[in-house]
DSSP file (Angstrom, degrees, kcal/mol; ACC not computed):
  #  RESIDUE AA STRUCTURE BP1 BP2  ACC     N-H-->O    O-->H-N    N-H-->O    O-->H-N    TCO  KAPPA ALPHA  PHI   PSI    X-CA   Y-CA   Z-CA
    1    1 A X              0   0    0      0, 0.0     2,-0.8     0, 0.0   125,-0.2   0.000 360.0 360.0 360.0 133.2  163.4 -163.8  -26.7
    2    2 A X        -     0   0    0     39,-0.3    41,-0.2    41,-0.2   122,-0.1  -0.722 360.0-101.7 -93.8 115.9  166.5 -166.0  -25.3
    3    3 A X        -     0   0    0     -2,-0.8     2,-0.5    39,-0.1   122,-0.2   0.038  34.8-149.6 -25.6 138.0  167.5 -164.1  -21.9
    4    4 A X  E     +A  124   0A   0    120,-0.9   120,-2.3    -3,-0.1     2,-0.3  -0.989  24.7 176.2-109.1 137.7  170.5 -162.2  -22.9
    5    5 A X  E     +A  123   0A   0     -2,-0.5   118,-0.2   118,-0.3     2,-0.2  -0.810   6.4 163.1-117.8 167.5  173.1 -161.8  -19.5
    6    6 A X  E     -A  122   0A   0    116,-0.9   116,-3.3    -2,-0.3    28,-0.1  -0.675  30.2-110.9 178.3 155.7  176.1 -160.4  -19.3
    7    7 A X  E     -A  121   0A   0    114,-0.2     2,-0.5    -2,-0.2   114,-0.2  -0.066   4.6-157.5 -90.3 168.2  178.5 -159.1  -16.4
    8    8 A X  E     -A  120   0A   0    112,-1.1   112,-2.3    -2,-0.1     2,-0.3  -0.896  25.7-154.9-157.2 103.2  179.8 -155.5  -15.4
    9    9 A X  E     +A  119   0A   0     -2,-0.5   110,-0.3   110,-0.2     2,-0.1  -0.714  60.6  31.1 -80.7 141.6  183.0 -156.3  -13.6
   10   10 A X  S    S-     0   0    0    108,-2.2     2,-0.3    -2,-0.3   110,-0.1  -0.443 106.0 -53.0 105.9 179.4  184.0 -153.6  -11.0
   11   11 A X        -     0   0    0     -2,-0.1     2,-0.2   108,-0.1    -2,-0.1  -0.778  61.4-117.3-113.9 148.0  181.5 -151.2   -8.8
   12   12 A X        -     0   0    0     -2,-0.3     2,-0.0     1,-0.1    55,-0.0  -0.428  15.2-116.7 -96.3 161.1  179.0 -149.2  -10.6
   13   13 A X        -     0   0    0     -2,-0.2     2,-0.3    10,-0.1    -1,-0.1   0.107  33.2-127.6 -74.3-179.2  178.5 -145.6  -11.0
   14   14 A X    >   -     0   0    0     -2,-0.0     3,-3.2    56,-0.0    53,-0.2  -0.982  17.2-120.7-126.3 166.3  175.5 -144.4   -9.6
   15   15 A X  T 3  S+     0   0    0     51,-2.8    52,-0.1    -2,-0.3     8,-0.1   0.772 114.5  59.2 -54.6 -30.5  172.8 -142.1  -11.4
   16   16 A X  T 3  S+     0   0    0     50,-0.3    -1,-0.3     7,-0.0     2,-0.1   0.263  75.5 142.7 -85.1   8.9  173.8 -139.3   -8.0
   17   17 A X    <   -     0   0    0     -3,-3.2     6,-0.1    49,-0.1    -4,-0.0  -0.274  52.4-139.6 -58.5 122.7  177.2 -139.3   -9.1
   18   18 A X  S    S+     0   0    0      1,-0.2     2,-0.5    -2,-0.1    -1,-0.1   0.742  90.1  61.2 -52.3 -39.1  178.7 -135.7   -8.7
   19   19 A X  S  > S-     0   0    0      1,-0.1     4,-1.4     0, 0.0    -1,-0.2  -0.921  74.8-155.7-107.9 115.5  180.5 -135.6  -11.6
   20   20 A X  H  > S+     0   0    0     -2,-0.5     4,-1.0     1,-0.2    -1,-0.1   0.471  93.4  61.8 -71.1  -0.4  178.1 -135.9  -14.7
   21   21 A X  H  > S+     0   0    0      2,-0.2     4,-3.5     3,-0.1     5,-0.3   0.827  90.2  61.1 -90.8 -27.9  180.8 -137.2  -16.6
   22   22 A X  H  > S+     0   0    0      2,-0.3     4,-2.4     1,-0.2     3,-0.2   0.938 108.0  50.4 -45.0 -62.8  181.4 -140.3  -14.5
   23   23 A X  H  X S+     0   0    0     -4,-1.4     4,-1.9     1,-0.2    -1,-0.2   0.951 106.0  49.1 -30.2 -71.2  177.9 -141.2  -15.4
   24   24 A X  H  X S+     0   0    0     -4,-1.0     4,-1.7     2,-0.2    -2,-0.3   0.652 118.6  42.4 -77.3 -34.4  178.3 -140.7  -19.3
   25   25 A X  H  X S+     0   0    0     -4,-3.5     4,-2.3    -3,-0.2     5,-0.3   0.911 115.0  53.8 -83.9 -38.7  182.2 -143.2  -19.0
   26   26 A X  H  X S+     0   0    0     -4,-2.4     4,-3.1    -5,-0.3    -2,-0.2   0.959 117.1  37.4 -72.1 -43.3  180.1 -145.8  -16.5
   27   27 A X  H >X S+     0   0    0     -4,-1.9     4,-1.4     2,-0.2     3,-0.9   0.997 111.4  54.5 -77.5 -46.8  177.4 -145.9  -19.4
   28   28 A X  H 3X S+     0   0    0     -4,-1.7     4,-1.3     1,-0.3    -2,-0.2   0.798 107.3  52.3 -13.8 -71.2  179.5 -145.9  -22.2
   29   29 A X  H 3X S+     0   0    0     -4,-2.3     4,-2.1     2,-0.3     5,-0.3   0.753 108.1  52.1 -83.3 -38.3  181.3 -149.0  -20.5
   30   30 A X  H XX S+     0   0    0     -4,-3.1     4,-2.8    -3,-0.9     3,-0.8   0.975 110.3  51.6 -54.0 -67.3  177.8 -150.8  -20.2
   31   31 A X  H 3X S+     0   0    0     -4,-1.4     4,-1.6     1,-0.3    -2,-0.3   0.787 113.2  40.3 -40.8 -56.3  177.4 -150.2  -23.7
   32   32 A X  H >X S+     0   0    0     -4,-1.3     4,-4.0     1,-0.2     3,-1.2   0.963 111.8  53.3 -73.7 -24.8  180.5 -151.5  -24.6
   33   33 A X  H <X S+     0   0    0     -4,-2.1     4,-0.9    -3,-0.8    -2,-0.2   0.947 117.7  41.3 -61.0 -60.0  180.4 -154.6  -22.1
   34   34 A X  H 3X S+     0   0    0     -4,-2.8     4,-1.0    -5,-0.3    -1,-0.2   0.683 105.2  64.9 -66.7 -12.1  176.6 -155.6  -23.8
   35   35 A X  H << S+     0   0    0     -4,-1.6     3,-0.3    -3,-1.2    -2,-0.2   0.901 106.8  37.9 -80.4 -40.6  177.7 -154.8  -27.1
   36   36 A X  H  < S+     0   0    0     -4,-4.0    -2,-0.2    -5,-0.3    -1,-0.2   0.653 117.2  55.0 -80.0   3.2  180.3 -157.7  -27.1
   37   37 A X  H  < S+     0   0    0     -4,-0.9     2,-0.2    -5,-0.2    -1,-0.2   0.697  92.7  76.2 -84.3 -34.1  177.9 -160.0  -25.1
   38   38 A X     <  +     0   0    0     -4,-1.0     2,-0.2    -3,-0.3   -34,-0.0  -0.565  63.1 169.1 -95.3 149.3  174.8 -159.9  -27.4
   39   39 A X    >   -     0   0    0     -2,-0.2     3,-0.5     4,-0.1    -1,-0.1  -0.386  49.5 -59.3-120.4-151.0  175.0 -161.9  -30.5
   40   40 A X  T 3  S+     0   0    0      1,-0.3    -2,-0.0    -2,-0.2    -1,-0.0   0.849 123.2  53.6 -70.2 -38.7  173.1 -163.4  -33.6
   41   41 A X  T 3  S+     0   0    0    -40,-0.0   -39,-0.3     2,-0.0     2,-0.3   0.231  91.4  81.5 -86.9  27.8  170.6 -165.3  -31.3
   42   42 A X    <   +     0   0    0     -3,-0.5     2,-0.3   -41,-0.1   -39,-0.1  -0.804  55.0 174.2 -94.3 164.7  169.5 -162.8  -29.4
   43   43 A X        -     0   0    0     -2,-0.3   -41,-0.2   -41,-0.2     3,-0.1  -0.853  38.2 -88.8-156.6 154.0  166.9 -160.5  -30.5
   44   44 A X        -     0   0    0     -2,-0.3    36,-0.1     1,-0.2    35,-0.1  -0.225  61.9 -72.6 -58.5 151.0  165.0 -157.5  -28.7
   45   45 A X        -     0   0    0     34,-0.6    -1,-0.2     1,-0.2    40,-0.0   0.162  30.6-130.4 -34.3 157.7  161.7 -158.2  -26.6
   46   46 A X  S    S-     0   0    0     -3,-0.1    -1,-0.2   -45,-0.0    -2,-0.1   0.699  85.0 -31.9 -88.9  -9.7  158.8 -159.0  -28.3
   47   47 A X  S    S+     0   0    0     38,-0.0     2,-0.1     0, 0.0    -2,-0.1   0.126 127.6  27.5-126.7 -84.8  156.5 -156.2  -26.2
   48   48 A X        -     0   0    0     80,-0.1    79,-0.3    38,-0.1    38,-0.1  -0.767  62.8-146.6-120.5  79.6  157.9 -156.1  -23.0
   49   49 A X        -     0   0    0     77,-0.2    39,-1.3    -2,-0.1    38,-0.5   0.217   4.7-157.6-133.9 133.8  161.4 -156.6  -21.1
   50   50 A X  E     -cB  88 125A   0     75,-1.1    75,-1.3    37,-0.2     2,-0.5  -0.972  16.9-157.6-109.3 127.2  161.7 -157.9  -17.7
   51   51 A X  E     -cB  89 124A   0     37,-0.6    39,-2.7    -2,-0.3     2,-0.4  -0.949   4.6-167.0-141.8  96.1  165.5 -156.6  -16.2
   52   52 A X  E     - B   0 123A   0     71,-1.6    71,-3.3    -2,-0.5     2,-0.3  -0.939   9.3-170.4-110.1 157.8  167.0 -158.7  -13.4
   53   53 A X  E     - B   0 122A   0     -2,-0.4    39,-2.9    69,-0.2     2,-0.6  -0.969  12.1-171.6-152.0 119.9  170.1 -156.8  -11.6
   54   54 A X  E     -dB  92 121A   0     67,-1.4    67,-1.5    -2,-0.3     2,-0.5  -0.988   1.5-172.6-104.4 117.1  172.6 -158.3   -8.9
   55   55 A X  E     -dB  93 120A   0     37,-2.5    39,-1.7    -2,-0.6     2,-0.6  -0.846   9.1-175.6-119.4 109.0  174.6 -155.9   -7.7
   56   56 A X  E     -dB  94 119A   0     63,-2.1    63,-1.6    -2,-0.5     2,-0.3  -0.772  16.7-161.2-112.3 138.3  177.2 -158.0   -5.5
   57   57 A X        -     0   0    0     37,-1.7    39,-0.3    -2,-0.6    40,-0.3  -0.949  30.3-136.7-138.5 141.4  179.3 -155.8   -3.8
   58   58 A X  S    S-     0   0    0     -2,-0.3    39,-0.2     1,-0.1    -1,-0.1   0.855  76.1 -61.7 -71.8 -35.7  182.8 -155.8   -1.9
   59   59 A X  S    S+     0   0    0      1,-0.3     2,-0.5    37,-0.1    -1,-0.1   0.505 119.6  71.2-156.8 -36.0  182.0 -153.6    1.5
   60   60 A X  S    S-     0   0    0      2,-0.0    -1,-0.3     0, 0.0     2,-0.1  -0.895  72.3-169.3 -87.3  99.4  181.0 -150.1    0.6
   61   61 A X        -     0   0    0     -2,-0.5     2,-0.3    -4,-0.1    -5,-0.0  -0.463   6.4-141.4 -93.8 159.5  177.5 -150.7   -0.9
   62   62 A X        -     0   0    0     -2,-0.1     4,-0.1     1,-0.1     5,-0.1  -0.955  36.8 -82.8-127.3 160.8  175.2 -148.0   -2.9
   63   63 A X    >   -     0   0    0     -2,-0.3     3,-1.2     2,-0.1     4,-0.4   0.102  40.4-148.3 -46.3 142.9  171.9 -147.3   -2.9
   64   64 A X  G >  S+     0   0    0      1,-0.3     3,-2.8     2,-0.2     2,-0.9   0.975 102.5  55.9 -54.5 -62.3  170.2 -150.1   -5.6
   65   65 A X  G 3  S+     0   0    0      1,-0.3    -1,-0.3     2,-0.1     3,-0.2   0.231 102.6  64.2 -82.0  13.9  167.5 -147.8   -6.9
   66   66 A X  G <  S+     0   0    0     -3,-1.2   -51,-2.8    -2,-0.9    -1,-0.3   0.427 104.5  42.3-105.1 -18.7  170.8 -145.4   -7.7
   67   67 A X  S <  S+     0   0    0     -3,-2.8    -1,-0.2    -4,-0.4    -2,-0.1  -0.200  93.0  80.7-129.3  37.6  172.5 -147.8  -10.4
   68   68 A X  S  > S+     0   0    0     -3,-0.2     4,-1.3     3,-0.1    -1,-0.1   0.601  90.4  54.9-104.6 -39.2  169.3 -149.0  -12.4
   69   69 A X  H  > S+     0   0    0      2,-0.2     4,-1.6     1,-0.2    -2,-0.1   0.873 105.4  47.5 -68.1 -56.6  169.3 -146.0  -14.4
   70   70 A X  H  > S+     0   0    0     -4,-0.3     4,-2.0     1,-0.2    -1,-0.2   0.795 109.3  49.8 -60.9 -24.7  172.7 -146.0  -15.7
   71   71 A X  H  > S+     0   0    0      2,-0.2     4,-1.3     1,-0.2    -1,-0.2   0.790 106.8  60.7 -94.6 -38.9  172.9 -149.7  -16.9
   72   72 A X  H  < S+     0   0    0     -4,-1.3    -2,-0.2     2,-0.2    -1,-0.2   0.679 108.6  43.7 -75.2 -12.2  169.2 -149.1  -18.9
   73   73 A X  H >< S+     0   0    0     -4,-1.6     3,-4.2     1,-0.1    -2,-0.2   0.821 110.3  53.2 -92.3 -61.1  170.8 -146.3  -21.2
   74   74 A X  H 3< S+     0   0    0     -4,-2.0    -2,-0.2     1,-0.4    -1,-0.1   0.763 115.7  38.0 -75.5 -18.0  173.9 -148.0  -21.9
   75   75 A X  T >X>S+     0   0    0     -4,-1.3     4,-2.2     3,-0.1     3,-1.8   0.449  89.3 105.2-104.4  23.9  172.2 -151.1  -23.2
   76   76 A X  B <45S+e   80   0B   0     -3,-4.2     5,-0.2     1,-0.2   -45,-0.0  -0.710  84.6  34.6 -89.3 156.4  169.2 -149.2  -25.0
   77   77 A X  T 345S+     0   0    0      3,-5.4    -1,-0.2    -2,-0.2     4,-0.1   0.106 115.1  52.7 107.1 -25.7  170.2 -149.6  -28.5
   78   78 A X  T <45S+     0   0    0     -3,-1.8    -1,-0.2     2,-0.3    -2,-0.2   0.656 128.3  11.5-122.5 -58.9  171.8 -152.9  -28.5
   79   79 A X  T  <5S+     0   0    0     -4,-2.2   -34,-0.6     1,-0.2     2,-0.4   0.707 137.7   4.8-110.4  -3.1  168.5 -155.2  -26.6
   80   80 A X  B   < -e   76   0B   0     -5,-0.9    -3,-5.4   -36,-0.1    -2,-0.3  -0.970  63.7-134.2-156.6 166.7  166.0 -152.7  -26.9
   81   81 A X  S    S+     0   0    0     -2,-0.4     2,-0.2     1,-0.3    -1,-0.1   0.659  88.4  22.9-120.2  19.8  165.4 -149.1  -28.3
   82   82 A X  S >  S-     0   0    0     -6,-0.0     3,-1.3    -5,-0.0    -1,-0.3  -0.805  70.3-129.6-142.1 143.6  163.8 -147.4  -25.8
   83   83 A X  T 3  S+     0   0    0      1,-0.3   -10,-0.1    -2,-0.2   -11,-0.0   0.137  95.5  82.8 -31.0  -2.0  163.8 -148.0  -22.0
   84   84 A X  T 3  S+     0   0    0      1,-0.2    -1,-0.3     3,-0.0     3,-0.0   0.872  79.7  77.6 -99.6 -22.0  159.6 -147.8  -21.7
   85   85 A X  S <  S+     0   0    0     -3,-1.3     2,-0.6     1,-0.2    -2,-0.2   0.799  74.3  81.7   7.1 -87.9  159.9 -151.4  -22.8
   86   86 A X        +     0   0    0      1,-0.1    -1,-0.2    -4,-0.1   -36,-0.1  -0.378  43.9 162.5 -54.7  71.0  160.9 -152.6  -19.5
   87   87 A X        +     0   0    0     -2,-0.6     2,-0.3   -38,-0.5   -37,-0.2   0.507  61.0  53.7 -49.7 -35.8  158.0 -153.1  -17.5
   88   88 A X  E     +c   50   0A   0    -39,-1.3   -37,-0.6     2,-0.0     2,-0.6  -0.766  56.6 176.9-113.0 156.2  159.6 -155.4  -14.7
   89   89 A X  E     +c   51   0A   0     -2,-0.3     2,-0.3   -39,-0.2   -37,-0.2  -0.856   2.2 177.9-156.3 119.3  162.9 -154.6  -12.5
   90   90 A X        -     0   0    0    -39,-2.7     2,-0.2    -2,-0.6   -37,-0.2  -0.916   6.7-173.9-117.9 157.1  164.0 -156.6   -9.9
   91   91 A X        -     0   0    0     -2,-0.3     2,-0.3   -39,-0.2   -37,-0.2  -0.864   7.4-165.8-146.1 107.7  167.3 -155.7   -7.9
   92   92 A X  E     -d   54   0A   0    -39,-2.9   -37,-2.5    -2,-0.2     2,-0.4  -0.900   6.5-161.1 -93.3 144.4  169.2 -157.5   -5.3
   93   93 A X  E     +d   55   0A   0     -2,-0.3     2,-0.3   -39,-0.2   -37,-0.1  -0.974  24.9 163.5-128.2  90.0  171.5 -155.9   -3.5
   94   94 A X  E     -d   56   0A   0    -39,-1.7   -37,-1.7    -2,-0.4     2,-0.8  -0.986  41.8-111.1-121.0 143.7  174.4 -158.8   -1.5
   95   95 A X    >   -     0   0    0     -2,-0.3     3,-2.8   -39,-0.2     4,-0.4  -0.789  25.7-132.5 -46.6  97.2  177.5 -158.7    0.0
   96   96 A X  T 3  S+     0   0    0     -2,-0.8     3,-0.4     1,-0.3   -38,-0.1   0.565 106.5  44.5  -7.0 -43.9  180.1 -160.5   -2.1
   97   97 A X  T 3  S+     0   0    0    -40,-0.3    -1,-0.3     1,-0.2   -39,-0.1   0.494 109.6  56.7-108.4  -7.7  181.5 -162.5    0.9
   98   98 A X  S <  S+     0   0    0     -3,-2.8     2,-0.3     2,-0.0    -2,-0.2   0.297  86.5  99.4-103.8  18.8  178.1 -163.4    2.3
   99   99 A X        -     0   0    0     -4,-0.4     2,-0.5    -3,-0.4    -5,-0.0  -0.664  55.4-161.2 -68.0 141.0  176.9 -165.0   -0.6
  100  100 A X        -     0   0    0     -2,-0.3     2,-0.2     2,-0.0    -3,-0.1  -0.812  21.6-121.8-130.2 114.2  176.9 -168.3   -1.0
  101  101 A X        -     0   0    0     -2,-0.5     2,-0.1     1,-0.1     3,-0.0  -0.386  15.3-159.1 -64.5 122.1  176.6 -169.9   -4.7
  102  102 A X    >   -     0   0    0     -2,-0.2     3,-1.2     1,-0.1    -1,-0.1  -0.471  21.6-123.5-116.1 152.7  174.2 -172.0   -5.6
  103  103 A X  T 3  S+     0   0    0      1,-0.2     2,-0.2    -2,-0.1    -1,-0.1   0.982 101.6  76.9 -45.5 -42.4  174.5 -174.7   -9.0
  104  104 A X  T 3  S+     0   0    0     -3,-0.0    -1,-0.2     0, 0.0     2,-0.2   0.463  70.1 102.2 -67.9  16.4  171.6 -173.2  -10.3
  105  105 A X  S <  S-     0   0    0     -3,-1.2    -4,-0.0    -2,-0.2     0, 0.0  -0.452  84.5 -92.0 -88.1 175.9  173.0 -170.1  -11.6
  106  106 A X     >  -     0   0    0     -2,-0.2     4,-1.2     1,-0.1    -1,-0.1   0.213  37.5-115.8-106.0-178.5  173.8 -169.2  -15.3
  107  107 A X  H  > S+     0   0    0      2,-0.2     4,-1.8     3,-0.1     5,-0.2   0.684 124.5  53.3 -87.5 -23.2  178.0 -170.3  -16.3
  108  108 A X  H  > S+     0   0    0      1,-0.2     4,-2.8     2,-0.2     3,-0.5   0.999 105.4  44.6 -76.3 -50.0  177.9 -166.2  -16.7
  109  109 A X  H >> S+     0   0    0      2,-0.2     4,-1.0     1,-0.2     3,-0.5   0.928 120.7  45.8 -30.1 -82.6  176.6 -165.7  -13.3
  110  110 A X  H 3X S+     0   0    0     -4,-1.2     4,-1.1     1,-0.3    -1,-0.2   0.570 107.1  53.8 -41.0 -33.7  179.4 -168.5  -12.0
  111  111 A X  H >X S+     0   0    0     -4,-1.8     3,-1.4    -3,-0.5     4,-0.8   0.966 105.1  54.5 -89.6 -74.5  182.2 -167.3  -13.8
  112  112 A X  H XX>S+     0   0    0     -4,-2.8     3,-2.1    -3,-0.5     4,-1.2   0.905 110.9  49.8 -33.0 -45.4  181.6 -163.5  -12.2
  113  113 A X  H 3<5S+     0   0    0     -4,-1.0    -1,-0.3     1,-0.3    -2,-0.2   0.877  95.9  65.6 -80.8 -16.2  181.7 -165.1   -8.8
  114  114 A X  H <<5S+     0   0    0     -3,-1.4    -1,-0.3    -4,-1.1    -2,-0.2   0.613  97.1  60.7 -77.1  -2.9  184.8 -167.0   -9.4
  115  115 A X  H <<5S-     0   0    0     -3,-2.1    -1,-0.2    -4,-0.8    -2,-0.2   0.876  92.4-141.5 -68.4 -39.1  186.6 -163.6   -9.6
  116  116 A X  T  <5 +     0   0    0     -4,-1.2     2,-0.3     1,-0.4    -3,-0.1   0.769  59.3 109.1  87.4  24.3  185.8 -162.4   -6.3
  117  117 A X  S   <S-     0   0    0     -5,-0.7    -1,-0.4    -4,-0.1    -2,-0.1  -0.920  77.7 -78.1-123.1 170.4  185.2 -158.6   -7.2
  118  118 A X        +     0   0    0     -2,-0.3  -108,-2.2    -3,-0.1     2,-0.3  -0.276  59.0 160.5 -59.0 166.0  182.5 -156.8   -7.3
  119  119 A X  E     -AB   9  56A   0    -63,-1.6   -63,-2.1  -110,-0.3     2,-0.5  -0.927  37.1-119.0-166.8 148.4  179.9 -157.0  -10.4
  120  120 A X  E     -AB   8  55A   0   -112,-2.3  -112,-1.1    -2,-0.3     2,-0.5  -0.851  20.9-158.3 -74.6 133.2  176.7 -156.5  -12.0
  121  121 A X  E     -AB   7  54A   0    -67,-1.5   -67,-1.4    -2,-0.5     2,-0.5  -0.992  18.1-159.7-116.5 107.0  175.0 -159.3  -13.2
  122  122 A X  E     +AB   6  53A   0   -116,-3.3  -116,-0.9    -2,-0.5     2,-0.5  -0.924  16.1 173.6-121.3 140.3  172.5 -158.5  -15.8
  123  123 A X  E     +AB   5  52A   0    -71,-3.3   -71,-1.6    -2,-0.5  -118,-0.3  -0.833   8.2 174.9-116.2  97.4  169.1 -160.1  -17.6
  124  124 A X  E     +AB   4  51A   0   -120,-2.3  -120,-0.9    -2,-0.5   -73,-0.2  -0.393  19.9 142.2 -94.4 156.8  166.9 -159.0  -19.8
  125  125 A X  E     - B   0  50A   0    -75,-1.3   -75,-1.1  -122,-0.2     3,-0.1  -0.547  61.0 -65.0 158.0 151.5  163.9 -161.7  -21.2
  126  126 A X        -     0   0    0     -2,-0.2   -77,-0.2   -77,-0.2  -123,-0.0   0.307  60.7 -92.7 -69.4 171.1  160.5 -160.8  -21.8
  127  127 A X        -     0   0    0    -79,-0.3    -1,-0.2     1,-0.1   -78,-0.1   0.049  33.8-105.8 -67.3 167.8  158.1 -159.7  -19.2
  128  128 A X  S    S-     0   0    0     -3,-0.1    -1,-0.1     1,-0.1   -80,-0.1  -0.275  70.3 -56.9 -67.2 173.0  156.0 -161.7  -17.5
  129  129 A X        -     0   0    0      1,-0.1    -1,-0.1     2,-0.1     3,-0.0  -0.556  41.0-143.0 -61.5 166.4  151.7 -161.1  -19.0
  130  130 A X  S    S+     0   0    0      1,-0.1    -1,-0.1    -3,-0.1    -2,-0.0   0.530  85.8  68.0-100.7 -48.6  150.9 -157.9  -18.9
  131  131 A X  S    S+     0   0    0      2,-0.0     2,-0.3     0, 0.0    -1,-0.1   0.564  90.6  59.1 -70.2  -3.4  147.3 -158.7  -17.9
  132  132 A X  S    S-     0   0    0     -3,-0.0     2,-0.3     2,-0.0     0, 0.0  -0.868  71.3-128.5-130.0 156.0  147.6 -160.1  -14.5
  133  133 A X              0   0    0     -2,-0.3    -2,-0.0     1,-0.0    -3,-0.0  -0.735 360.0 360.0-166.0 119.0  148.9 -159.0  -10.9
  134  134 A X              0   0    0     -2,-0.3    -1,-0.0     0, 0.0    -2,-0.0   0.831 360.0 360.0 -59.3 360.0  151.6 -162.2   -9.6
């Protein structure tokens, strides 16, 4: 699989959200946001999907483990078609003004930070093996 990213401009919902509907527009809006990022060379895992998540935020942060949820429905459908795939999750959690960029990040990655808002930065590509402990 060739990593698919793509960005989520703006502060995510989270999965504790008071209003269930708030949820249901914040996935929608993943959904639409990954549908116009994946193309022809992308294809779903081949087993198992590994999910990395930056969630860079402008001052008021929310819990990570609160916004993981929301961002795996909206893109099931488009890079995989169920969520038991995913086998790996990483989440960082930064301040937006205590980051500091490095070259080695992706143009998509670069391109978020040269807005200066908040965002999600997300990456799917296949898991690490299966068979082994890092």
């Amino acid at each position: 699989m060739i990593p698919f990213e793509f960005v989520i401009p703006g502060r995510p919902v989270s999965q504790q959200a008071r209003r269930r509907s708030r949820v249901h527009e914040w996935t929608q809006r993943v959904n639409q946001i990954a549908s116009s990022a994946w193309t022809a060379q992308h294809s779903q895992p081949a087993a198992t999907a590994a999910i990395l998540l930056f969630y860079l935020y402008d001052e008021v942060r929310l819990d990570a483990d609160n916004i993981v949820k929301p961002i795996l429905d909206g893109i099931m459908g488009i890079v995989f078609d169920d969520d038991s795939v995913v086998s790996d999750i990483v989440i960082r959690r930064r301040c937006l003004a205590d980051v500091v960029q490095s070259d080695a990040v992706s143009s998509t990655l670069a391109a978020a930070f040269d807005r200066s808002e908040e965002f999600i930065y997300v990456r799917v590509e296949d898991a690490p093996a299966q068979d082994a402990l890092p």
